[in-house]
C-alpha positions as CSV (number, residue, x, y, z in Angstrom):
1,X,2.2,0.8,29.5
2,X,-0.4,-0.9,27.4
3,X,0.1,-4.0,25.8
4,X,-0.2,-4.6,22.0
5,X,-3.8,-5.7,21.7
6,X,-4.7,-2.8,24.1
7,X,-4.9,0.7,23.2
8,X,-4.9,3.5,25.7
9,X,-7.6,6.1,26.2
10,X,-6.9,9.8,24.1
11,X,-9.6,12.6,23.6
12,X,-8.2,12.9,20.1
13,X,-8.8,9.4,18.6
14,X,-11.3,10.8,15.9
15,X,-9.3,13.3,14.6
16,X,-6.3,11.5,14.6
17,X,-8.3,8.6,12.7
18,X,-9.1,11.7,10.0
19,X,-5.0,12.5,9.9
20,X,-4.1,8.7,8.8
21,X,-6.9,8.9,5.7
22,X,-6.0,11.9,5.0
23,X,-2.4,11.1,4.6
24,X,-3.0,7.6,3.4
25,X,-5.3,8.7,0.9
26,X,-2.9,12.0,-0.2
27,X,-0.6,8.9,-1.0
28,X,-3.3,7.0,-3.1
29,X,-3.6,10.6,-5.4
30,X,-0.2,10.7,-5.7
31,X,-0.4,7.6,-7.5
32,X,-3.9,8.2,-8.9
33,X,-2.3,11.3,-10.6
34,X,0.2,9.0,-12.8
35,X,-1.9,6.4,-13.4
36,X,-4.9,9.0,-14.6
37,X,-4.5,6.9,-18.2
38,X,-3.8,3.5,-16.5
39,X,-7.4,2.3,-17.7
40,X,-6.3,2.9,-21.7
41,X,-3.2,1.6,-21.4
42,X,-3.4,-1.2,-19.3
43,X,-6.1,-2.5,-21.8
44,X,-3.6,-2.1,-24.4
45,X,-0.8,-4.5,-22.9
46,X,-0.4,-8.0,-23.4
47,X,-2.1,-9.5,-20.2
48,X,-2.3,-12.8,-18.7
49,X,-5.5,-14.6,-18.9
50,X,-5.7,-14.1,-14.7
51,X,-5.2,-10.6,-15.1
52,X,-8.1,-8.8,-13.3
53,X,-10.5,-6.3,-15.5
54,X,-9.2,-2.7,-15.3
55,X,-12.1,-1.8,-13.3
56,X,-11.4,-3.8,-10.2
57,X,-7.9,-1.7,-9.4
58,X,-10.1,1.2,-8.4
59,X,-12.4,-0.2,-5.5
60,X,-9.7,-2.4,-4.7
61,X,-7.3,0.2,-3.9
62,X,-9.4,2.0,-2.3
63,X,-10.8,-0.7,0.6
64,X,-6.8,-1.2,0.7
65,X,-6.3,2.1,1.6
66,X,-8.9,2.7,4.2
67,X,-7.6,-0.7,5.9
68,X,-3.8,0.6,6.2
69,X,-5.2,4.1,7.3
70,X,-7.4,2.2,10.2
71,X,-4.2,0.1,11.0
72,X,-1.7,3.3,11.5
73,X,-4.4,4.6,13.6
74,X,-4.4,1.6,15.8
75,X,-0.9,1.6,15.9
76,X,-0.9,5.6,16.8
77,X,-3.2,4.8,19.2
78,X,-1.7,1.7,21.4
79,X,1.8,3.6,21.6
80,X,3.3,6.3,23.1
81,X,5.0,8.7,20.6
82,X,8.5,7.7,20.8
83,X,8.1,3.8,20.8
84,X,5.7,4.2,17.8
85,X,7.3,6.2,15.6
86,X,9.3,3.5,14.0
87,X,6.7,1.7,12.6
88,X,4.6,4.6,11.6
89,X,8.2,5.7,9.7
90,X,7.8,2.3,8.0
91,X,4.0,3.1,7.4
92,X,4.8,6.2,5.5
93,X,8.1,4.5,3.6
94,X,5.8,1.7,2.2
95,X,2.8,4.5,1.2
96,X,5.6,6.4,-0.7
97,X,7.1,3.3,-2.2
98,X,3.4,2.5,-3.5
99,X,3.1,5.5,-5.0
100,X,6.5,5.6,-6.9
101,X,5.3,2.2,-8.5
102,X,2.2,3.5,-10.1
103,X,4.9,6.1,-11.5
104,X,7.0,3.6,-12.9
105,X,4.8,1.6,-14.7
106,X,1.9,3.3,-15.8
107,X,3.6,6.9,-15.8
108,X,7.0,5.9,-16.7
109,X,6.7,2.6,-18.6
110,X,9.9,1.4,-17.0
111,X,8.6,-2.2,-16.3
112,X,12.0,-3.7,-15.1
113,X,12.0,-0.9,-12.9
114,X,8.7,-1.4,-11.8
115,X,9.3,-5.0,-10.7
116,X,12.1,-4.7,-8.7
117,X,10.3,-1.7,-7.2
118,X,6.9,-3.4,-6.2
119,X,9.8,-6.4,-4.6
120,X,11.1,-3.7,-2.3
121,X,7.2,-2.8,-1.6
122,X,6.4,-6.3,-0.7
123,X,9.3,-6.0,2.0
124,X,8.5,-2.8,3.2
125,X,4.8,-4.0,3.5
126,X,6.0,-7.2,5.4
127,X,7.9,-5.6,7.6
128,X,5.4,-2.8,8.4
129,X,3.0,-5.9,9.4
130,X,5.7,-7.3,11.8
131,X,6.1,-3.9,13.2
132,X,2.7,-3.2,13.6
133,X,1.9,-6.7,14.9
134,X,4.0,-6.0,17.8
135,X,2.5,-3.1,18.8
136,X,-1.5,-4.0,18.3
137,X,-2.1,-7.1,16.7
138,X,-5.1,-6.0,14.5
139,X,-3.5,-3.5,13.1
140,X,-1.1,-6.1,11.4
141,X,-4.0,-8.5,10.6
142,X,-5.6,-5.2,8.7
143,X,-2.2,-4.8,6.5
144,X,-3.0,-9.0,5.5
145,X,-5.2,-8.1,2.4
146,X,-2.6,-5.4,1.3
147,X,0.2,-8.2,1.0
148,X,-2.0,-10.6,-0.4
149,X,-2.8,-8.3,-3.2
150,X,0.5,-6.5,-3.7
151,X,1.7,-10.7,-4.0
152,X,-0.6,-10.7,-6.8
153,X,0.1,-7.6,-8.3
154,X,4.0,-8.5,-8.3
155,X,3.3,-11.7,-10.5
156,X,0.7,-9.8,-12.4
157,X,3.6,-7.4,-12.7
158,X,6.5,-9.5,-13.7
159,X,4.5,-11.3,-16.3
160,X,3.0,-8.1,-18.1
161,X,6.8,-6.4,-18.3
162,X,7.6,-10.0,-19.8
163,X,4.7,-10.2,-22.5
164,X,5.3,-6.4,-23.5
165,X,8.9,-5.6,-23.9
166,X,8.5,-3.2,-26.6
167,X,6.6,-1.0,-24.4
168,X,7.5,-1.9,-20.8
């Protein structure tokens, strides 16, 4: 049995690697697709004076994304099928809980919603890391960027539903 900061041997390690982006990133259009006008309206909402330029969600997301992709693959890759799929089930629950909370806010305007939404994300997202720390240690190091920036995004969140109630 290998331990967590190991990773046995498989044939299949590139193709599996294409299987995590692909799903992470099907994920990432899910939530692409309702926030297709997130630029116009997030320029139109109240924003704190910390609040990063519309511009930066994009590229940000996106080297997010690649690094919870490469850490389900490490996970997929230093366990057996059965004593991984727990954590990978918590991989997938945290992906689809992102995506509902580009839904909620930029496609629904429902900013209470929203917040306590992106507070079960955080959770999810902190427990993934435990869960994938146990099983390959770099793999939960990769998920410490997402958490730092869905942190930021819940204050960023809370304080943009406050400053816009009319429209949140």
């Amino acid at each position: 049995m290998p331990t967590p900061t190991s990773a046995p041997h498989h044939p299949l390690q590139l193709p599996a690697l294409a299987g995590w982006l692909i799903l992470t990133f099907i994920f990432a259009a899910i939530g692409a697709y309702a926030s297709a006008q997130a630029a116009d309206f997030y320029l139109q909402l109240d924003r704190p004076d910390w609040a990063p330029p519309a511009w930066l969600f994009g590229p940000a997301w996106s080297a997010l994304y690649l690094l919870m992709a490469v850490a389900a693959w490490r996970v997929q890759r230093a366990t057996t099928t059965a004593s991984g799929r727990p954590a990978l089930t918590l991989y997938v629950v945290q992906l689809a809980a992102n995506a509902l909370w580009t839904w909620l806010f930029f496609g629904w305007h429902l900013g209470a919603w929203a917040f306590v939404e992106i507070l079960l994300l955080w959770v999810l997202i902190a427990a993934t890391i435990a869960a994938f720390w146990r099983r390959d240690r770099m793999a939960g190091l990769l998920l410490v960027p997402y958490i730092g920036w869905v942190s930021f995004a819940t204050c960023l969140c809370y304080s943009i539903w406050q400053r816009n109630p009319s429209v949140l």
